[in-house]
C-alpha positions in Angstrom: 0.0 0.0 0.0 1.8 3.4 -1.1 2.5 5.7 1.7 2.6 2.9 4.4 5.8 2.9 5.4 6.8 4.6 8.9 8.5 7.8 9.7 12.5 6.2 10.4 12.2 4.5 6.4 13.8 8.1 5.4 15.2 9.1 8.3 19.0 9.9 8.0 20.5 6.5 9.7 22.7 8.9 11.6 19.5 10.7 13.6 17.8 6.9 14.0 21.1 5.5 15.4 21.9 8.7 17.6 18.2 9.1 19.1 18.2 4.8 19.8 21.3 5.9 21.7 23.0 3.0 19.5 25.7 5.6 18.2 27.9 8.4 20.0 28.0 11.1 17.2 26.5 11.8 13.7 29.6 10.6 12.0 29.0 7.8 9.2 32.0 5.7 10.1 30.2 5.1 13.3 27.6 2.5 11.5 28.4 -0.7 11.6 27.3 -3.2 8.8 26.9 -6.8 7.9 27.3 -7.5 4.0 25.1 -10.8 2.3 23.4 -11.8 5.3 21.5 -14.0 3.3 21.4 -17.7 4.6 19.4 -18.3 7.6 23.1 -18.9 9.0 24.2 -15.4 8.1 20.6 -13.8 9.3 21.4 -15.1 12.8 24.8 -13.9 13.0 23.8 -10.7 11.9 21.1 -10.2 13.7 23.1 -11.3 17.0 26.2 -9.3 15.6 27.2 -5.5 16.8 25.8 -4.2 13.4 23.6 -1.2 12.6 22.8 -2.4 9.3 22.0 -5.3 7.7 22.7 -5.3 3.8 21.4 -8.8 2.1 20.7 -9.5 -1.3 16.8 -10.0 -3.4 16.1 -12.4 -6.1 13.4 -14.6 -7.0 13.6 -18.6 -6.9 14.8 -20.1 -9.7 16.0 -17.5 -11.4 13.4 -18.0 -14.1 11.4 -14.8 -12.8 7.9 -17.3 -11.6 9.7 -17.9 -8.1 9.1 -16.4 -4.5 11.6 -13.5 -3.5 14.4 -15.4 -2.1 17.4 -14.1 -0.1 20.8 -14.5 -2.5 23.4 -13.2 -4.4 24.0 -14.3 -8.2 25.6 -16.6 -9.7 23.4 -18.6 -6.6 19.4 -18.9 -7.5 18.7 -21.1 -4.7 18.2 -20.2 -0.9 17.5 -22.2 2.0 16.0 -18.3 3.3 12.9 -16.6 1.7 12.8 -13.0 1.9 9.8 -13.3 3.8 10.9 -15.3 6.2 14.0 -13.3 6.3 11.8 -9.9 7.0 9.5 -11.7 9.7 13.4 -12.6 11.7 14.9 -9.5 11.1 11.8 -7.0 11.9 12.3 -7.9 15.8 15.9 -6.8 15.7 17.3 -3.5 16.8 18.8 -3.4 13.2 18.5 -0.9 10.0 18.2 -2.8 6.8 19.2 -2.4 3.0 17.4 -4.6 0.2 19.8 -5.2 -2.9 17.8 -6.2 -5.9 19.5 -8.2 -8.7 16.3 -8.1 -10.3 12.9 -6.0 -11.9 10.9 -8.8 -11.5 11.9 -9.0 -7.8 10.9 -5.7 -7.0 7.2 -6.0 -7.4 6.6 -9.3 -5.2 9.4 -8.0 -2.7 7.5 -4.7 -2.0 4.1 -6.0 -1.4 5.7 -8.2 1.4 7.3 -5.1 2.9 4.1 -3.6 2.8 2.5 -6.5 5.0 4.7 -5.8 7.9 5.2 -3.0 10.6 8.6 -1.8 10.5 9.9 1.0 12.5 13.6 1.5 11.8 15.4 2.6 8.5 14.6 0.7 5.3 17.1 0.7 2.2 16.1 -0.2 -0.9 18.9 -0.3 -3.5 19.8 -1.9 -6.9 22.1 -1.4 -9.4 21.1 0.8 -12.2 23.5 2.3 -14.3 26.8 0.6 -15.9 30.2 2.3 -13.9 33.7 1.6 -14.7 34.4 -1.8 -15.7 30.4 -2.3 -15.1 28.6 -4.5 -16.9 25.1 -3.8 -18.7 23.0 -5.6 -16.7 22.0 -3.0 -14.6 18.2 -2.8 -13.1 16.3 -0.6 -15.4 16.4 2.4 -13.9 12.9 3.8 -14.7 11.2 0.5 -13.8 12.7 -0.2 -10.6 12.3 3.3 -9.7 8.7 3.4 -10.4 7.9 0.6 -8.7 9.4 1.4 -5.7 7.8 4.9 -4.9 5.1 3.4 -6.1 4.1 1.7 -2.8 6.8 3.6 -0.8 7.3 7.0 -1.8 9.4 8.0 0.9 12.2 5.5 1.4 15.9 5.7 1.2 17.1 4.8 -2.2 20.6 3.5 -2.9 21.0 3.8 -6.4 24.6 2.3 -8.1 26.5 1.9 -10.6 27.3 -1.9 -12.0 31.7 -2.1 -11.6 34.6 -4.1 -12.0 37.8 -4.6 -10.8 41.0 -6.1 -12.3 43.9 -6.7 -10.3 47.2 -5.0 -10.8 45.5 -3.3 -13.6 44.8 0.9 -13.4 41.4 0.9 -13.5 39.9 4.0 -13.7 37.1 5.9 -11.5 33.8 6.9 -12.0 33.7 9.5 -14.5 31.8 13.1 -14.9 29.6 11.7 -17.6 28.9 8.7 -15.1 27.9 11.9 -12.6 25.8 13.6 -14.7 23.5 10.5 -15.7 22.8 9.8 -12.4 21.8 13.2 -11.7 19.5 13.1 -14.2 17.7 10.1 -13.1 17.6 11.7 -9.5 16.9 15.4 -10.5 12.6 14.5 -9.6 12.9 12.5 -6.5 12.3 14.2 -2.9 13.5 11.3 -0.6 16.7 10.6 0.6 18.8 9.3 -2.0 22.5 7.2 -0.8 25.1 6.0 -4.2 27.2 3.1 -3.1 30.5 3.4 -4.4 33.5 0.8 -4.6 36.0 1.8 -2.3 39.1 0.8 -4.8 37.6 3.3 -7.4 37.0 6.2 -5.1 40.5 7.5 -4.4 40.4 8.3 -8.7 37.4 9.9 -8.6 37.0 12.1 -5.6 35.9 15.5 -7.4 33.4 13.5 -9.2 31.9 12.6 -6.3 32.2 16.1 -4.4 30.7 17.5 -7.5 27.8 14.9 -7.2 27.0 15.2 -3.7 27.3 19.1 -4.3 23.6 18.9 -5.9 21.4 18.2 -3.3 21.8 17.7 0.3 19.4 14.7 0.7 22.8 12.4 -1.3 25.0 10.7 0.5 28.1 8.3 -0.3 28.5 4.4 0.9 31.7 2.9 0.6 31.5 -1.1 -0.4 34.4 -3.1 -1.5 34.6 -6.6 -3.7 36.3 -9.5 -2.0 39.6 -9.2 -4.1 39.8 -5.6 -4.1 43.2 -3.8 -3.5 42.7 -0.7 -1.3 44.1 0.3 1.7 43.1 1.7 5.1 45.4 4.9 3.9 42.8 5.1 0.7 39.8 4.9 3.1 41.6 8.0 5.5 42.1 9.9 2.3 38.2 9.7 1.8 37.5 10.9 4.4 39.2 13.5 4.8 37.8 14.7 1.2 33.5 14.9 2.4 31.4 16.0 5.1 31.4 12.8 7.9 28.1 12.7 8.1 27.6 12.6 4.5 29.5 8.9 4.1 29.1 5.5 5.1 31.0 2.6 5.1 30.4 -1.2 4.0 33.7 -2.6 4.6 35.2 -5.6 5.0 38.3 -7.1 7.1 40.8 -6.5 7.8 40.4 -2.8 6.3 37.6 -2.5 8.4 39.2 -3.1 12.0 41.9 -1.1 11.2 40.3 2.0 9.9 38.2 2.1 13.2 41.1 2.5 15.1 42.6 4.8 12.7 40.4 7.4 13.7 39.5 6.3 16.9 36.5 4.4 16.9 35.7 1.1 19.3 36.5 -2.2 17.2 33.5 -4.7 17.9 34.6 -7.8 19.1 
């Protein structure tokens, strides 16, 4: 049902973090978040875990587009987890979450099971859909997913990406201005908060691109997400910093770069 959703669905994660006295300060690198919780394994740690956020991944069964909305990451199109059962676990939790869609034909199905269910804390609904450097074509179509989503649920976050690759020992190059500008474009209408995860080994090269994106509207924010295999280092992550507003980026890191970054600026590693 459009307009359902509660209040904290676009609420800056910051403000719902600080007033559920689960963070210190408005600073992004404060959230903690667990990546591909997607097995009913994974669910449970997350949920027990010290995480803010919980980031898992939306596809249906099969792969074949006639399946349930299942919790998993291609190449896999199987799941011992259903995205309903997944929301039904998780909506008892003190924890955020963020919906990756690897599909259109997920979207619709997916969104009419959020609708069923009461939950007050932030919502993240993101999906790939525009190719970025190295990126592949197969992004979500923009207009689709987009319509679909403010459809029932006007107000939620967004997370809107770019597809990307990564070659090792290579230079790849960053996002570029052209990359920017099409993205504005697609955003330039929408009124609710809008987040653009970014691979952390491609930010470094494209820092003014970025400034210059988050420059046109103060409801944009950055999050930082990394491939398994990707070369960065913690010094990369300091420089990025350093270069926006800390209340304007987030971070979905893994380890080690995690742990040490944390301590690099002075914030309490979770056991």
């Amino acid at each position: 049902m459009a307009g359902t959703e509660q209040g904290s669905w676009n609420e800056n994660i910051l403000d719902y973090f600080m007033n559920t006295k689960q963070i210190k300060t408005r600073d992004g690198a404060e959230i903690l978040w667990y990546h591909a919780a997607n097995s009913k394994l994974q669910m449970t740690e997350a949920i027990q875990s010290a995480a803010h956020m919980i980031e898992a991944d939306v596809l249906l069964c099969g792969g074949d587009g006639s399946g349930e909305p299942i919790m998993a990451h291609p190449p896999e199109t199987h799941s011992d987890n259903t995205l309903k059962e997944w929301i039904n676990e998780v909506k008892t939790s003190n924890k955020g979450i963020k919906l990756d869609f690897k599909s259109l034909a997920s979207v619709n199905p997916s969104m009419k099971l959020l609708g069923d269910v009461t939950l007050r804390k932030p919502v993240w609904i993101n999906a790939d859909i525009l190719p970025g450097p190295n990126g592949s074509n197969c992004a979500v179509n923009a207009k689709g997913f987009l319509d679909m989503v403010t459809s029932f649920f006007p107000n939620v976050t967004l997370s809107l990406g770019w597809t990307t690759g990564w070659i090792n020992q290579k230079c790849n190059r960053g996002y570029s201005s052209a990359m920017m500008q099409e993205m504005t474009d697609i955003c330039r209408d929408l009124t609710q908060p809008v987040t653009f995860p970014v691979r952390a080994a491609l930010v470094r090269q494209s820092i003014s691109e970025l400034q210059w994106l988050l420059q046109q509207s103060d409801r944009y924010t950055l999050t930082i997400w990394t491939g398994k295999c990707d070369e960065y280092s913690v010094e990369d992550l300091l420089f990025i910093r350093n270069c926006f507003d800390k209340t304007r980026i987030f971070y979905d890191i893994l380890e080690p770069q995690k742990s040490e970054f944390r301590k690099a600026i002075g914030l309490e590693v979770p056991s």
